[in-house]
N, C-alpha and C positions, 0 to 999 in steps of 0.2 A: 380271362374269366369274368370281369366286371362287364364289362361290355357283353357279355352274351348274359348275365342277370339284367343288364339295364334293357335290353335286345327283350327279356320277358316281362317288362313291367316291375321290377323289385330294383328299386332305391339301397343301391349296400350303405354300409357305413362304413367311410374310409379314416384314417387317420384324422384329417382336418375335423373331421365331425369329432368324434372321440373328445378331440380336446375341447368344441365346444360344449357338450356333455359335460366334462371335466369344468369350465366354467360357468356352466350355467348350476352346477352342485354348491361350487364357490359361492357363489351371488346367493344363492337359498341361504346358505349357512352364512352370510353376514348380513343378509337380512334379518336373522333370527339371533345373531349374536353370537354364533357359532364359527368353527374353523370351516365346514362342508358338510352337507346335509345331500346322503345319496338319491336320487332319483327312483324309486321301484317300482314302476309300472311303465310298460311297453307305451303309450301315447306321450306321458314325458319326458324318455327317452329318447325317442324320433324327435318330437316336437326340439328338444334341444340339439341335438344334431344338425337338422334341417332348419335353423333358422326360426322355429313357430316359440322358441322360449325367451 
């Protein structure tokens, strides 16, 4: 099934991403002094997954 979305152009988001997601929230909320500061919007979401965070 990934293979045929990657096959159309669309990037999934697999496990490995997720977790950098999960630390790039991390990193926000200790930047701010915080435990985790969620992500809500689709571009910083990819962006962290993929590397762009």
């Amino acid at each position: 099934m990934l293979d045929a979305l990657r096959e159309s152009g669309i990037r999934p988001v697999v496990w490995s991403d997720w977790r950098a997601i999960e630390a790039a929230e991390a990193a926000l909320g200790v930047s701010l002094g915080r435990r985790s500061v969620k992500l809500h919007d689709w571009a910083g979401l990819l962006a962290a997954a993929h590397g762009g965070a």
